[in-house]
N, C-alpha and C positions, 0 to 999 in steps of 0.2 A: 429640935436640932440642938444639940448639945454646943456649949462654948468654944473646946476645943476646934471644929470647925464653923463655926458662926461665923457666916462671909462678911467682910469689912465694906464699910464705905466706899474706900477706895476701888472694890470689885465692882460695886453697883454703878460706878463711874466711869469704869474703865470699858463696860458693857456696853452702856452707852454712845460712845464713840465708838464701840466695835458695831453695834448696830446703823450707828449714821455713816460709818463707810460700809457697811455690806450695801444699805440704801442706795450708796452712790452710785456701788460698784453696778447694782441691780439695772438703777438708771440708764447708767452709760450701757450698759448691755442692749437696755431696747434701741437707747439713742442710736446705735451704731449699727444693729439690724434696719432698722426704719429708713437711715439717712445710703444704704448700701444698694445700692442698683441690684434686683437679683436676687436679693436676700435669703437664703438655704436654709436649711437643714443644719450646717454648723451654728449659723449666726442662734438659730432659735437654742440651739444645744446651748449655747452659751447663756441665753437669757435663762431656761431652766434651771442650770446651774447658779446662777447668781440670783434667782428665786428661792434655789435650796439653802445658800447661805446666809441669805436675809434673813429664813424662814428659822433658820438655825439659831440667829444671834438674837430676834428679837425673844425665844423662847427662852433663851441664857440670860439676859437682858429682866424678861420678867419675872422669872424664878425668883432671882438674888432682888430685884426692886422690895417682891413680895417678904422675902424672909428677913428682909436689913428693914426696911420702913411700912411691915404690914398692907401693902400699896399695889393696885394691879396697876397695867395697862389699859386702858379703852380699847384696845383691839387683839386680834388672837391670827394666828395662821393659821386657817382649819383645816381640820382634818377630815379628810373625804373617806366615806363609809367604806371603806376596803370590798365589803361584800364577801363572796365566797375566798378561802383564801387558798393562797398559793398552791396549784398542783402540778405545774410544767415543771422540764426538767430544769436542774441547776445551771448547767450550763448551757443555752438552747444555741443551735446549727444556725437560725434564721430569726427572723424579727419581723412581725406585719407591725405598722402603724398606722392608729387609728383615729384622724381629728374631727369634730364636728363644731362651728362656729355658730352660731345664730345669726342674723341682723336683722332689725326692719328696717322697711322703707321708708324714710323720714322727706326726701325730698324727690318724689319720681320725677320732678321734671327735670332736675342735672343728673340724675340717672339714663333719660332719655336723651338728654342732649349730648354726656360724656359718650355713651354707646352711639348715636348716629356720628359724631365726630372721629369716632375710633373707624366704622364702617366705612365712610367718607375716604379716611386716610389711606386706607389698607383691606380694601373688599374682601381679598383673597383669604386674610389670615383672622375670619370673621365666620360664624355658621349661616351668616344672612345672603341669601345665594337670590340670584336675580339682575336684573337693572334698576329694580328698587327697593334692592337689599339695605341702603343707608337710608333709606325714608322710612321702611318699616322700624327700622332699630330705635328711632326716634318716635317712633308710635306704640310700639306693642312692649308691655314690658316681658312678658317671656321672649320675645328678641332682642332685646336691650341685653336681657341677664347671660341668655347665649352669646351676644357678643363682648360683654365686657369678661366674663367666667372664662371665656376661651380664648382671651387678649392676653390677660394678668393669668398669673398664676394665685391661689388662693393667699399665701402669704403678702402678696402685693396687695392684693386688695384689702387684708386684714388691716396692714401698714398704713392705706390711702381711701380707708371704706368714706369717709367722711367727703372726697372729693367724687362719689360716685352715690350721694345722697343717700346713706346709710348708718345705722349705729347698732352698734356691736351688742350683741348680748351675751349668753353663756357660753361661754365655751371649752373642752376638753379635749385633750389628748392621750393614750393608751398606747402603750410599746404593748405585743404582746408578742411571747414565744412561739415560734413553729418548730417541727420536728426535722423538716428541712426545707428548703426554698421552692416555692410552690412552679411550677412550670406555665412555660408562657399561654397568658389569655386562661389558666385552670379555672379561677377565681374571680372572672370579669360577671359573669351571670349574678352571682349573688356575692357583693366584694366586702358584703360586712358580717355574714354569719358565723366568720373563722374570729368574730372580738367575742371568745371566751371569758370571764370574768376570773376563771379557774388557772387562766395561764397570763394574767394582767403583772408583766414583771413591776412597771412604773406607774403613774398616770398624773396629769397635772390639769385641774380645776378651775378656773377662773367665773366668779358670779359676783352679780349684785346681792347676791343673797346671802353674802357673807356677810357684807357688811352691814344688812337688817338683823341679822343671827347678834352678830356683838353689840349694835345697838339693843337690841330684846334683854340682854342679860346685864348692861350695864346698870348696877342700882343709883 
């Protein structure tokens, strides 16, 4: 890099604080999906977005560290293998979205006890059918997960996995384009064959394996 543009000090600074308020901004993003009754579709749009602008500043951030004090960061926003690329239209009619979370099961017995409580409270709005629909729930963990999956909606439990004795592992999300809005019950039989990787407009990544990834490469 030539002098003429050789970034100052003062950029490497300024980066900085622009990274520690994207962090904020990022924060407060979950903060306010998590603490929200309900929590949608907008709320998570918002944390993406303030994931992209993190993702944005700490990359600005590290560039100018690197070329002002020869210096990386310990950590990187990585980049997810794209795969096949782009072949949906430019502008698509329709959108499927596609998420898959992980957890294990760290604590099955307040998993058993949150689902027979749920049961208990509200038989009706549970799949445990019986007069001893809230006893099994408490017993069996495929009725436990029937009743708490179909209590909560999966964002709620992503928000509260820790109060139903669970921890989070990988997880991912995929907008992907359709041609046009699929018709009611089309796509219930097999509701994940239409995640093309050829018509993947976004996707956003969350692992622990990133952060073994940058640990590995830090000298």
């Amino acid at each position: 890099m030539s002098d003429a543009v050789q970034p100052t000090a003062a950029q490497v600074r300024a980066a900085a604080d622009a990274l520690k308020e994207a962090i904020d901004r990022h924060l407060a993003a979950i903060e306010r999906r998590s603490s929200a009754p309900g929590a949608g579709a907008e709320d998570d749009a918002a944390v993406f977005a303030a994931f992209n602008e993190m993702a944005a500043a700490g990359e600005a951030y590290d560039e100018l560290l690197y070329d002002v004090y020869d210096e990386v960061t310990p950590f990187e926003v990585p980049e997810t293998d794209g795969g096949a690329p782009y072949e949906g239209p430019d502008e698509p009619d329709a959108l499927s979205v596609f998420i898959r979370r992980d957890y294990t099961v760290v604590e099955p017995r307040r998993m058993l006890a949150q689902a027979q409580r749920v049961a208990e409270l509200d038989p009706e709005a549970t799949d445990v059918d019986g007069p001893d629909g809230d006893e099994a729930a408490g017993r069996s963990m495929q009725a436990a997960l029937g009743v708490l999956f179909g209590e909560f909606d999966p964002d709620e439990i992503a928000s509260r996995h820790k109060e139903f004795g669970l921890e989070e592992g990988d997880s991912t999300l995929w907008v992907v384009a359709a041609e046009e809005p699929a018709e009611p019950g089309e796509w219930l039989a097999a509701p994940f064959d239409a995640a093309d990787p050829e018509r993947v407009l976004c996707r956003f990544d969350i692992s622990e394996a990133f952060e073994e990834d940058d640990l590995d490469t830090v000298d």
